[in-house]
C-alpha positions in Angstrom: 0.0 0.0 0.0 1.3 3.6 -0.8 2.8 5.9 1.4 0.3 8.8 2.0 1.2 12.1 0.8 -0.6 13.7 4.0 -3.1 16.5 4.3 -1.7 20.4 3.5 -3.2 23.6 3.3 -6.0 24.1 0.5 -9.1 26.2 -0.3 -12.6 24.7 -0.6 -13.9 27.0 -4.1 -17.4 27.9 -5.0 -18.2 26.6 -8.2 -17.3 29.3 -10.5 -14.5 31.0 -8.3 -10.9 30.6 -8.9 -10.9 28.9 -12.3 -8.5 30.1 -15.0 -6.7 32.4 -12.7 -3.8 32.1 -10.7 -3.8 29.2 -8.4 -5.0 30.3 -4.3 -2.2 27.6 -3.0 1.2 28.9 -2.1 3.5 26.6 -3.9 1.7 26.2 -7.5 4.2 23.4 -8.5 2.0 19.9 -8.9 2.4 17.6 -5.7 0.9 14.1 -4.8 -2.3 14.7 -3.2 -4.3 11.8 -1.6 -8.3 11.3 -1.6 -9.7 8.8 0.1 -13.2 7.8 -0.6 -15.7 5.7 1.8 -19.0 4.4 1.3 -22.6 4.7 3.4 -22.3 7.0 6.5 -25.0 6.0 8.6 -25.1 8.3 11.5 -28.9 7.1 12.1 -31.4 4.3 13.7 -29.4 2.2 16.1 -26.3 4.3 15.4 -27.7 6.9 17.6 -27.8 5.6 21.0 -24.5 4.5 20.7 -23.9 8.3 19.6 -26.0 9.4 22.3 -23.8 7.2 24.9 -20.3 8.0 23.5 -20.6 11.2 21.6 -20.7 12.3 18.0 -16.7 11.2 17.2 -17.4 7.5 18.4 -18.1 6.1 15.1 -14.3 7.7 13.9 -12.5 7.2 16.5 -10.6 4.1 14.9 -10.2 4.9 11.5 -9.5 9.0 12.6 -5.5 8.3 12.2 -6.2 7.3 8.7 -8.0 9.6 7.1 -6.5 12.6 8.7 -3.6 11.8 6.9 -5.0 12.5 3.6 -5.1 15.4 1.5 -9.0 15.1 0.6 -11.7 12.2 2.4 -15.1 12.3 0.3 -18.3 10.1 1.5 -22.2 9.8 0.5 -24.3 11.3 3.6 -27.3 9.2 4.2 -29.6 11.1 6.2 -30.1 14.9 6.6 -28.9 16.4 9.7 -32.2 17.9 11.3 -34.3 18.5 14.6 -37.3 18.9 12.1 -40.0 16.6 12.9 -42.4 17.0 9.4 -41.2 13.8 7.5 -41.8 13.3 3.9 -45.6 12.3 3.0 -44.2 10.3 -0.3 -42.7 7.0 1.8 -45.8 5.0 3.3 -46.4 4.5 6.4 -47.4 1.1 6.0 -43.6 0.5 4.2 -42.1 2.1 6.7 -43.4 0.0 9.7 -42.7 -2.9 7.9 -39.1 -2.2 7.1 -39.2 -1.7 3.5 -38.5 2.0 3.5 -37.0 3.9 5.8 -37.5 7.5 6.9 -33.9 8.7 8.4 -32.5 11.7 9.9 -29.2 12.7 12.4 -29.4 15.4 14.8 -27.2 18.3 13.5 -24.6 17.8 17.0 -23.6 14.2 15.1 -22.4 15.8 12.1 -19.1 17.6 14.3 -17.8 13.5 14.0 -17.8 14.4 10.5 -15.0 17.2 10.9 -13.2 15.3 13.7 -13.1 12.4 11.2 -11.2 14.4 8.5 -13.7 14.7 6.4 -13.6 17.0 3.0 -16.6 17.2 1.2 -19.8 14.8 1.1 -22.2 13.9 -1.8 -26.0 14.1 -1.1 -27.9 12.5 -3.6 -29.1 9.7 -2.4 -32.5 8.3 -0.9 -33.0 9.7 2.0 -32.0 13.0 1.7 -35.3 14.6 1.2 -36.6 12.2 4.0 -37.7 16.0 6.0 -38.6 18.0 3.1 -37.0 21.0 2.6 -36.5 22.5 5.9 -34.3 19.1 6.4 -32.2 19.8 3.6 -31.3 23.2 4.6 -30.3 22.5 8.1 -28.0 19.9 6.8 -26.4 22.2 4.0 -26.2 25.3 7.2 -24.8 22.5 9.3 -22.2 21.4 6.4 -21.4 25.2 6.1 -20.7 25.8 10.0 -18.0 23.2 10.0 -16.6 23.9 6.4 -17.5 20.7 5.1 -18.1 20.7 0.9 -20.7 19.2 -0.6 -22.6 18.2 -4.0 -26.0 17.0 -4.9 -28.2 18.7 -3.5 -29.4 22.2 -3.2 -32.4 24.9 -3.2 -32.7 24.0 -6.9 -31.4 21.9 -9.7 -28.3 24.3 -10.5 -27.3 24.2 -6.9 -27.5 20.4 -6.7 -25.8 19.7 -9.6 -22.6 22.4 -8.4 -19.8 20.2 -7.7 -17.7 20.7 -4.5 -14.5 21.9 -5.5 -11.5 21.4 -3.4 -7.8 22.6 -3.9 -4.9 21.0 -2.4 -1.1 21.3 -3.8 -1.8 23.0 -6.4 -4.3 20.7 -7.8 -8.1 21.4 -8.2 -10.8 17.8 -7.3 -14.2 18.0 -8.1 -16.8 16.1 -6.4 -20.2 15.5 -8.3 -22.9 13.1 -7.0 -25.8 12.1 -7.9 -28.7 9.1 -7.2 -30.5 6.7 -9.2 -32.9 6.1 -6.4 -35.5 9.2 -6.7 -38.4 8.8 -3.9 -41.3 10.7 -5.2 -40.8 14.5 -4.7 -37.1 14.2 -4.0 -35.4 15.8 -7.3 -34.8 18.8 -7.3 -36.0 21.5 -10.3 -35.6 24.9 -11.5 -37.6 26.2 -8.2 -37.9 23.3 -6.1 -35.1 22.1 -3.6 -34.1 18.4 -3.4 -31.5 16.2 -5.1 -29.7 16.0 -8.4 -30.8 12.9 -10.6 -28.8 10.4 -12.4 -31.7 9.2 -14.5 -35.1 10.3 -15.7 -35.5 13.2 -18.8 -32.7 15.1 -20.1 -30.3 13.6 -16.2 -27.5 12.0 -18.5 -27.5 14.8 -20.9 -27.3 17.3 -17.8 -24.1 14.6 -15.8 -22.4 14.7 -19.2 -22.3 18.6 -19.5 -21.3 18.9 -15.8 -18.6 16.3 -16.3 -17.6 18.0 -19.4 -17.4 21.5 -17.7 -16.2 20.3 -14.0 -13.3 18.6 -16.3 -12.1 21.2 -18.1 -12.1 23.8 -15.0 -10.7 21.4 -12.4 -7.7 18.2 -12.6 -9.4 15.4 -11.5 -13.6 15.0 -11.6 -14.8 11.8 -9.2 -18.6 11.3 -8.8 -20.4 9.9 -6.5 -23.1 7.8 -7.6 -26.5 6.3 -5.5 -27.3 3.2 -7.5 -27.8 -0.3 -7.6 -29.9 -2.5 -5.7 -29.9 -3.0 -1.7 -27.6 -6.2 -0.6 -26.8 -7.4 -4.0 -23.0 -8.1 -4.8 -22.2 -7.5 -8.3 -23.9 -4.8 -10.1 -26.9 -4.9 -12.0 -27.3 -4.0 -16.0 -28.1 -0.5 -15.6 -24.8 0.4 -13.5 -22.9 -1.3 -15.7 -23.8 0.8 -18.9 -24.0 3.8 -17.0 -20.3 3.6 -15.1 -18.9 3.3 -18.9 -20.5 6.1 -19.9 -19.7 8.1 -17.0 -16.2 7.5 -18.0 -16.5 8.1 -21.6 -17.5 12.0 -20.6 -14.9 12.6 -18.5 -15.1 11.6 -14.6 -11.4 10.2 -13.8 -13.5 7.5 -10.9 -16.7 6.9 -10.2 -17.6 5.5 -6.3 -20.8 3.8 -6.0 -22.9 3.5 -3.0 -26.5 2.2 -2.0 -26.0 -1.4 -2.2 -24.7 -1.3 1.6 -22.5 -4.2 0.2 -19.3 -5.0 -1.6 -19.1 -4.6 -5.5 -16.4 -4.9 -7.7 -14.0 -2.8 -9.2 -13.6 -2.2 -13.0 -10.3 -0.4 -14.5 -10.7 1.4 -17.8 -8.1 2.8 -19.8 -6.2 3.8 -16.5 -9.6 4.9 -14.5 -11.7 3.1 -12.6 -15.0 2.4 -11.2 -15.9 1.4 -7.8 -19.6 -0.3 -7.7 -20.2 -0.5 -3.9 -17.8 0.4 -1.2 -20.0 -1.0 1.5 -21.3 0.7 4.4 -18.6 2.5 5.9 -20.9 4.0 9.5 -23.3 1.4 10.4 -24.4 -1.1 12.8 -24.8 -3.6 8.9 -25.4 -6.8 8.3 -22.5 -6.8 5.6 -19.8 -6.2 8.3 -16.8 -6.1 5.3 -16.3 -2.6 4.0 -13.1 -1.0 2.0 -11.5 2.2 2.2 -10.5 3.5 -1.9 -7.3 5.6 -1.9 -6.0 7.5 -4.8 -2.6 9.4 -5.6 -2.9 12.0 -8.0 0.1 13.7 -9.3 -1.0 15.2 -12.4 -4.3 16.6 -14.4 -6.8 13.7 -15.1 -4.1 10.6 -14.5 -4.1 8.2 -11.2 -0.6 7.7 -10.0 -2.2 4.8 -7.7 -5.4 3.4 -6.6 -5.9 0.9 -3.5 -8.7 -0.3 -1.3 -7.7 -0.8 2.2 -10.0 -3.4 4.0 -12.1 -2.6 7.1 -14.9 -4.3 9.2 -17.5 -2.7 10.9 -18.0 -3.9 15.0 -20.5 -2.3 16.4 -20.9 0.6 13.3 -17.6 1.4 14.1 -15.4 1.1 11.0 -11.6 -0.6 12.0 -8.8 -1.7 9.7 -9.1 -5.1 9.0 -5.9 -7.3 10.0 -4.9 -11.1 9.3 -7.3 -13.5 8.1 -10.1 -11.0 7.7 -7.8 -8.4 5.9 -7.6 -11.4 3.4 -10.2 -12.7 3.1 -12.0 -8.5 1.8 -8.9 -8.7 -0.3 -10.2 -12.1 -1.9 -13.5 -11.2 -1.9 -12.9 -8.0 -3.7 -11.0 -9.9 -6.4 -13.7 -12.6 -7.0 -16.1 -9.4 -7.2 -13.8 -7.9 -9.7 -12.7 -10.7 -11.5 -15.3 -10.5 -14.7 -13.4 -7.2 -15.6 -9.5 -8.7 -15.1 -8.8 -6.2 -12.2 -5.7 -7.3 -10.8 -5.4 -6.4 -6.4 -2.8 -7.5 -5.0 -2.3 -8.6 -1.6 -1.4 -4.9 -0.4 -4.7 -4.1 -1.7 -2.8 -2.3 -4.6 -5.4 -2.1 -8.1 -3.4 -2.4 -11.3 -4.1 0.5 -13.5 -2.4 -0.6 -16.9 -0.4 1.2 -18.8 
């Protein structure tokens, strides 16, 4: 596994601030940054009496060392971070007491375990979201603000939730889109309605292509973040399949799936890659095995490296997997990987080609 290039100094931009024009870092000469990216953060259900009991940086407090040594740590937020009581009327009650939907939400103190954790930025297109209507959605994106966390895919309209976040470290410029397949009625968000940014549906792909397209030409590296898939399922169904290529094809350098609250596979193309399903990476899960993906990035639009680094969730708390369980993720994930020829090592290391 690859040194990291540990965390520096950087900027968070507003979409539209700092492009073409001189660089905000100090020292403009290209570095290795590192970006780790994680899977589910679950900060609800029974994760919150063991919040409650411990405090808000409990679910971190093993994997802390390893992502504060990185440059940038992304993740796909599952619930909203609200005291607002109004859920959405669109998920039936009837599916909801019997478990086959779930209406979710964090109280606003739990998200400071984001910012101990390390994290950078956070995608928000996903499910649950929208779970408290609007009023939900802007306490999370004021509580996101407050501790300077980024985030992408979801806003007070469409334009805002399809903004990437845009961070800056070493000289080099990531942007983080996300959006969701899974679109609960009254969750996507449109020219004057707040909600999430969709990744199918009219005109979505002709929308994630031009903000690919723009987000690469303005930034060095574009990674989306992607809510797809189906629930438990290890290998990934048709529809991700066609649209990961395609993702590719207009310009994202990775794509990191989420949704499936399982381990998929990883497929390598032409020296990028996508990542199906990195597991749950907060919660008390049934599907305990979970990887870390990191990335070195030295210049515009090129991995230097990619690895997963295996972890196991005991009691929601993510922990670096060791010995026969560090193994046995690294076996999985090749027999998960294996359609595409993705070659991991026993480091965890991902050939890239080339």
């Amino acid at each position: 596994m690859r040194a990291f290039a540990g965390r520096s100094g950087g900027a968070i931009l507003r979409w539209g601030e700092g492009f073409n024009t001189t660089k905000l870092t100090m020292d403009n000469s290209l570095q290795t940054i590192t970006l780790l990216a994680v899977g589910d953060i679950m900060l609800v259900m029974g994760m919150n009496a063991l919040i409650r009991q411990h405090g808000a940086n409990h679910p971190f407090h093993h994997v802390r060392p390893l992502l504060t040594r990185a440059d940038i740590v992304i993740g796909n937020l599952e619930a909203p971070f609200t005291t607002h009581t109004a859920p959405t009327p669109y998920k039936r009650a009837e599916s909801v007491k019997a478990r086959r939907d779930y209406i979710l939400r964090a109280h606003p103190s739990t998200a400071e375990g984001l910012k101990y954790a390390g994290f950078t930025a956070v995608g928000l297109a996903n499910n649950h979201m929208m779970d408290y209507q609007a009023q939900g959605l802007l306490d999370t994106l004021a509580t996101l603000d407050r501790l300077g966390i980024a985030y992408s895919g979801a806003g007070r309209n469409l334009t805002e939730a399809r903004r990437p976040a845009v961070i800056e470290r070493k000289g080099l410029r990531v942007a983080l889109l996300s959006y969701s397949c899974i679109l609960p009625i009254g969750s996507v968000a449109t020219d004057n309605r707040m909600g999430i940014a969709p990744a199918r549906g009219f005109g979505a792909e002709e929308a994630m292509r031009e903000d690919i397209a723009r987000a690469r030409r303005e930034t060095d590296f574009v990674i989306l973040s992607i809510h797809w898939g189906e629930q438990l399922k290890c290998y990934p169904n048709n529809f991700q399949r066609r649209l990961g290529l395609k993702l590719l094809e207009w310009g994202a350098d990775a794509v990191v799936g989420h949704h499936p609250h399982a381990l998929q596979g990883i497929q390598v193309e032409a020296g990028k890659l996508i990542a199906y399903s990195l597991g749950d990476f907060v919660n008390l899960s049934s599907h305990k095995e979970t990887a870390i993906l990191q990335m070195a990035i030295s210049r515009p639009h090129q991995l230097e490296s990619a690895c997963i680094i295996p972890h196991v969730l005991w009691q929601g708390q993510p922990r670096q997997a060791e010995g026969r369980m560090w193994r046995n993720i690294i076996a999985r994930m090749r027999t998960l990987s294996a359609e595409w020829g993705t070659q991991i090592d026993e480091f965890g290391n991902i050939g890239l080609g080339g």
